[in-house]
Structure formats: structure tokens, C-alpha cells
N, C-alpha and C positions, 0 to 999 in steps of 0.2 A: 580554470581547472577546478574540479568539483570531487571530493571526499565522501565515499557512503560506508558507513563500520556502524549501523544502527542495529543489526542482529548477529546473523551470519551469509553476509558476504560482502566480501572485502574489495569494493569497485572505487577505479579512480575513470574519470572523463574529463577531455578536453571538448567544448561546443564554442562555437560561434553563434549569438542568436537562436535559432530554433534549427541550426546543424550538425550532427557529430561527427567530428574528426577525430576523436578515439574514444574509445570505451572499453574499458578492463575490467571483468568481472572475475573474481576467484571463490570460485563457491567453496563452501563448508561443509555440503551435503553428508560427504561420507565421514568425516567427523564426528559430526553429532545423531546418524543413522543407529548405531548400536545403544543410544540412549531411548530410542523414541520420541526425540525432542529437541530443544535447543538447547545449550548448558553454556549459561552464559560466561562462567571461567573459561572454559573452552575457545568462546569466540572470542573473546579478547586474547586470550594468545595469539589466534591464529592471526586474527589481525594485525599483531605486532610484526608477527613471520611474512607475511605476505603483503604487505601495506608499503614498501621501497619497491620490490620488484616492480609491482604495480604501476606505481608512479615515473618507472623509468619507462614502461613499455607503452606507457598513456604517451609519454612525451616523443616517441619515437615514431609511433606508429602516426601521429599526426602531423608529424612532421613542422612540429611548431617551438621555437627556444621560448626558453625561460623572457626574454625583454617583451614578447612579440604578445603573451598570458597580461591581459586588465587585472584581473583579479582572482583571487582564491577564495574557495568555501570548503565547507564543510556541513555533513547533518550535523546539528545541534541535540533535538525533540521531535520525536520522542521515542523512547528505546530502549537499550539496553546501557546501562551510565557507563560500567567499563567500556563497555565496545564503543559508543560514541566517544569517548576518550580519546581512545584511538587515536580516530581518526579527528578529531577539534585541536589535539594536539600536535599532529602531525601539519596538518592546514597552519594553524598559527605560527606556529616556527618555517614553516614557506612562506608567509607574508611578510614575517619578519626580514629574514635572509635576502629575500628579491625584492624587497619595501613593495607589497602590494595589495591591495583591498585586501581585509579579510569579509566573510558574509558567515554569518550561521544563517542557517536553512532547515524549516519545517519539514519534518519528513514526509507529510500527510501531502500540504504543497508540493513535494517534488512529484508526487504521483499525480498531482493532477496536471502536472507541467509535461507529464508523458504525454498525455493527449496533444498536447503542442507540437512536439515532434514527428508524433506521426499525423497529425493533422494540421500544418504551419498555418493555414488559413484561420483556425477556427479563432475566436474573439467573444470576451465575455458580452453580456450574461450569461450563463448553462449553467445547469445542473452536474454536477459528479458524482454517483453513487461510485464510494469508493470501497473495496471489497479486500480485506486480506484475512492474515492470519494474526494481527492483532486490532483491524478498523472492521466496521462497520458502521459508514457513514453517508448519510444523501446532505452534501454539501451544495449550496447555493455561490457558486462563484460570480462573485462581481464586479472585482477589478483586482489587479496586480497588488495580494498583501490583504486584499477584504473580504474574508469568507464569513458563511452563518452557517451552523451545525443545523440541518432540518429534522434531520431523523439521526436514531443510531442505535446501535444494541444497547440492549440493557442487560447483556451477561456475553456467552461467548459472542466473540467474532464467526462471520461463517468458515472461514479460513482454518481458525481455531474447531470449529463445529466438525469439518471435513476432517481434521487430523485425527479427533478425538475418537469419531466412528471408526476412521480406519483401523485404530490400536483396538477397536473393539471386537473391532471382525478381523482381529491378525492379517492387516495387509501390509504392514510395516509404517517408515516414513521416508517421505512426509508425504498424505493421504490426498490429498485433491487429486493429482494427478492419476493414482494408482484407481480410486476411486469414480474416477472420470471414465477410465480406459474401461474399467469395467463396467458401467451405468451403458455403455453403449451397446453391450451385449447380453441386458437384460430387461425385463417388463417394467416401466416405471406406472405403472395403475398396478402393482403386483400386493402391495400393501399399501392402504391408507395411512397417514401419517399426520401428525398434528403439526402446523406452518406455525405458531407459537403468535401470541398478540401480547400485545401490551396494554393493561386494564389503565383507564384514568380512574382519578378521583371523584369528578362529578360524575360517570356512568362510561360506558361503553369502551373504544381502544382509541389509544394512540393512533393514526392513518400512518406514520412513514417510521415509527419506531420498532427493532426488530428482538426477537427473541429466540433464542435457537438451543438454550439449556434442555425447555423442554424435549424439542425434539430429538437429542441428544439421548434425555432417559427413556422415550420411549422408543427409540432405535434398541437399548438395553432391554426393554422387557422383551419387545418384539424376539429380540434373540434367544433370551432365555427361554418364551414359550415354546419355539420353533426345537429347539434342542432337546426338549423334553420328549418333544414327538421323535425328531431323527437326530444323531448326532453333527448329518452334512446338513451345514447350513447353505440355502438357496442364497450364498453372495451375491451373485450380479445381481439379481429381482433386488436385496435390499439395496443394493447399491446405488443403482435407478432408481430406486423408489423414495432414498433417502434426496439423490441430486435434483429430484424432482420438485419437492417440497422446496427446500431452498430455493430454486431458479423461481419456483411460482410465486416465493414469496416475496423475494428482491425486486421482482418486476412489477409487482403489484403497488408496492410502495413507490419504488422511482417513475414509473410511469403518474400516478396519483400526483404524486408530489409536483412532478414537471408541469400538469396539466393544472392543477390549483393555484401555480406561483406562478402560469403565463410564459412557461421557457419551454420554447422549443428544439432545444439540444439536450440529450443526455449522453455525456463524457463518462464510461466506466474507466475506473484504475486499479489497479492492487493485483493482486496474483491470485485471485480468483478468478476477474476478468481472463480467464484463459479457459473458464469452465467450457465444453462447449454444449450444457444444458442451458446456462442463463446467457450465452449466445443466441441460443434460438429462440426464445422466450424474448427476451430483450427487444431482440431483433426483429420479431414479431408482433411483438405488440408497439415497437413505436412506427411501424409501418402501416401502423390498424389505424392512429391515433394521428399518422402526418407529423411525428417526433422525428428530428433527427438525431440517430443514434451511433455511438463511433465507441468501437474497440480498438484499444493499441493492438499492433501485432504484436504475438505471442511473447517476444524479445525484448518489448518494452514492460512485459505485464509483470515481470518481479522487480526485487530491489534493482536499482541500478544509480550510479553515478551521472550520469548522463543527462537523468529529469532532474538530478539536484542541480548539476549546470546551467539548464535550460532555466530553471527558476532563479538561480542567482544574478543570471547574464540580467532577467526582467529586471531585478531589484537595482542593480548596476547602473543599468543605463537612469535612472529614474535618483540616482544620487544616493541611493541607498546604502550602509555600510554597518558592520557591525564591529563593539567593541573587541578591546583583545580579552576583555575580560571576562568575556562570555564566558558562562558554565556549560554543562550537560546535564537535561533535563530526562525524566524518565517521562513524567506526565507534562504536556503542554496542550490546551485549545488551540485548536485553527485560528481559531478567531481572534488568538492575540499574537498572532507573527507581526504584528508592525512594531510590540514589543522589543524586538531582536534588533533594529535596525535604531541608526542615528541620522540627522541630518549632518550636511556638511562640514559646520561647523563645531560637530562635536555633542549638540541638544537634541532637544527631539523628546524621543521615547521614553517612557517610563522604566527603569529597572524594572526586569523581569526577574522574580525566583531563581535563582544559582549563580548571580551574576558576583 
């Protein structure tokens, strides 16, 4: 059984290996819709309100007791500290009660553990370019617990880029999607747009590092010039024209990056991954290229409980265990989730920060 209260949504999952036997998601959408944002007191209430129901209808719906559950987790890192509270303390007092594993689990890892579910075959090495509203990252996955950060923004996430437009151009939240629906009914060559690079020190860019601020302020000017001339702004043209830049850009980097490091899989995750401009883009270019390229379906591509199961189940089998003393981190690397974990006997791992 697997705990997610890392933003807002408040998911419990039961998996077997790389199968779900329940999954509970209670979203917060309309909560935090009249903010235009998250509001992190907010989700931590909700979670406290909705975080038992949850846990009863996980356990019902899969028709699994409490003796029959190896073990429990929770997200640990990285997030929002109230919210992951939550839910680390709701986990820990179940391991307690029913004496049973507990795991903290990387958030960034359970996205890339989505791909497992909808892909059971797939097996590292691959690539992950993982895509949300607070990642942007082209991970190098190399075995269960060992990742290397290859790329990644260096200001907003695209996720974060898409919300930000949308408040711009009043389409409310949260923007990807609203912004999606609309790029589809409009010219994406309608304005040219800056794809944002990342300058090195010794000369020229970064190849897999992404930047999306820019784009961001010049989506702003773009509008303000547009307004001067008429007060209706052509939304969909920017809209498209905006999801177009992004998908060129992501793809440009994840395909580069696959094809420099010798992996011929790219694994998307994150709630972007639902875009379906850097679906076609993606999808296009690693069929140019002989990449094999895998979207979760739509259902796996937000938070969910389910991919933190699926990654705790790997750690489980492999002796993996995390103390009860685990903290909740806001910031945590990929690269150090083997931090989280003890061996059998209690050694092992380095304290990690919060513990």
C-alpha cells in the first residue's frame, strides 16, 4: 500500500509488482481553482479530510486485508512538507499498528515507475524525460534506486511555464490542459517564439538543459503588443504557438540526449506527458531516429499512488526498507534515493537531511 500527499492530491494504492488492484485518487482541483494555484495550507487540510476515506476504499476495492499488504510507503521528497506530512505520517502509524515495512519514496521515482505499469516489459537502461508542474528533467535510469540528472530547467518547469501562460491569457487553472484543448484549434507557426537555451561558461549551450522563463516573458510581450493593436486577443494562434515551442524543445533535448548516451528507449512521465503536442513531436521524432518511445496513458500521467507502489514494491523485493525516522523533504536529488533506504540489518545508508 502506497501514500501520495506531495501537492494536491490525496491518492492511496494497493499494487502487486507492476499491477493495480486499487487506486484512489481525490483530487483538489476545485480547491485551489479560485486561487490560480496551489496553496499549500489548503492541501494539507484537504489531505488530512480525505486521506482515511481513501485508505478504506483502496482497501476494499481491492479486495485485499490488512495481513495479506508486505509492506507500506509513503512520498517522502519532494514537495510540499505540510502535505507530505500527511501522508508519512499517516504510512508510519500503519506500519506501526499492522508491524509492517515502512518505505519512503522519491516522488520524481514514482513517475518514472509509471512507465512500469503501463509498460510491465520495459527494463532499464532508458531514458526519462520527466515533465511536470514542478520537474523538468532527462533522467538516465539505470537500475532500481540509480538515477543521473542529464538535463533539467534551470528556472521554470514546463508544467509551471503552461500554468503561468494560462493566467496570462485568463484561461484559468490549471493551464496545460485548457491550453492543450486550445492549441488544437489554432496555427502553431502563428508567432515565432524563443525555445529558451542555456548559455555554458566555456562558450555556446547546454544540449539537454531547459529554460522556459524566457519564453514565458516573451508570451508577455507578445501580448501586450497584440493588445495595443486590438483588445481580442488571437488565443488559440498563441496558444499553439506557445505548445509548440515547448514540445520542439523537449524533444529536441530527449531525443539528443538518448542518442549521445546510446539508449534506445525514452520513457516520458509527469503531467505534461499528457500534452498531446510533445506526443506528436516525441513520437515523431523517435520513429525518425529507431528510439523507442512510451507515453503512460493519460491516467497514469498525473500524481498518483499507484507509481509510488510500483516503486516501493521494486525496493521491497530487493530488501529495501526505510527508517521510522524518516523526515519530509521539500528538496531532494534523484540521485540520492538510496539515501532513504536501510539494509536488513538496520545499516546501510547515509542519513539523509530531515531524518
Amino acid at each position: 500500500m502506497a501514500i501520495e500527499t506531495s501537492c494536491d492530491e490525496t491518492a492511496v494504492a494497493i499494487v502487486k509488482n507492476r499491477e493495480i488492484l486499487s487506486s484512489i485518487v481525490s483530487s483538489q482541483i476545485a480547491a485551489h481553482q479560485v486561487y490560480g494555484g496551489v496553496v499549500p495550507e489548503v492541501a494539507s487540510r484537504q489531505h488530512v479530510e480525505l486521506l482515511n476515506p481513501a485508505i478504506a476504499q483502496a482497501l476494499t476495492e481491492s479486495h485485499i486485508s490488512w495481513p495479506e499488504i508486505d509492506g507500506i510507503a509513503a512520498t517522502c521528497a519532494p514537495g510540499l512538507v505540510g502535505a507530505l506530512l500527511v501522508g508519512l505520517t499517516a504510512a508510519k502509524t500503519l506500519a506501526i499498528v499492522h508491524d509492517k515495512p515502512f518505505l519512503g519514496i522519491h516522488h520524481l521515482e514514482g513517475h518514472i515507475y509509471a512507465s512500469y505499469l503501463s509498460s510491465p516489459d520495459l527494463e532499464p537502461p532508458f531514458l526519462c524525460l520527466l515533465v511536470s508542474g514542478g520537474h523538468t528533467s532527462l533522467i538516465y535510469v539505470k537500475a532500481c534506486g540509480h538515477y543521473e540528472t542529464l538535463g533539467q530547467t534551470r528556472d521554470d518547469a514546463a508544467g509551471e511555464a503552461f500554468d503561468k501562460v494560462a493566467r496570462l491569457l485568463h484561461l484559468g487553472y490549471p493551464g496545460g490542459p485548457i491550453i492543450d484543448k486550445l492549441a488544437q484549434q489554432g496555427n502553431p507557426n502563428a508567432f515565432p517564439l524563443p525555445e529558451g537555451q542555456v548559455s555554458l561558461p566555456e562558450g555556446g549551450f547546454h544540449p539537454y538543459d531547459s529554460s522556459f522563463s524566457g519564453l514565458k516573458t516573451a508570451v508577455l510581450r507578445l501580448t501586450q503588443k497584440l493588445q495595443e493593436a486590438s483588445p481580442e486577443l488571437p488565443v488559440v494562434d498563441l496558444a499553439a504557438s506557445f505548445q509548440e515551442t515547448v514540445a520542439k524543445a523537449l524533444t529536441k533535448r530527449a531525443i539528443a540526449c538518448a542518442l549521445n548516451y546510446g539508449l534506445s528507449t525514452i520513457a516520458v512521465g509527469g503531467g505534461v506527458a499528457a500534452n498531446s503536442g510533445l506526443r506528436q513531436h516525441l513520437q515523431a521524432a523517435g520513429e525518425k531516429h529507431n528510439l523507442r518511445v512510451l507515453f503512460p496513458p493519460l491516467k497514469f500521467c498525473t500524481d498518483k499512488a499507484a507509481m509510488i507502489a510500483c516503486a516501493a514494491a521494486d525496493h521491497l523485493t530487493r530488501g529495501h526498507t526505510s527508517p521510522r525516522s524518516l523526515g519530509a523533504l521539500s528538496r531532494m536529488p534523484i540521485s540520492d534515493v538510496m539515501q532513504l533506504y536501510q539494509k536488513k540489518d538496520g545499516s546501510g545508508a547515509a542519513k539523509c537531511p530531515g531524518w
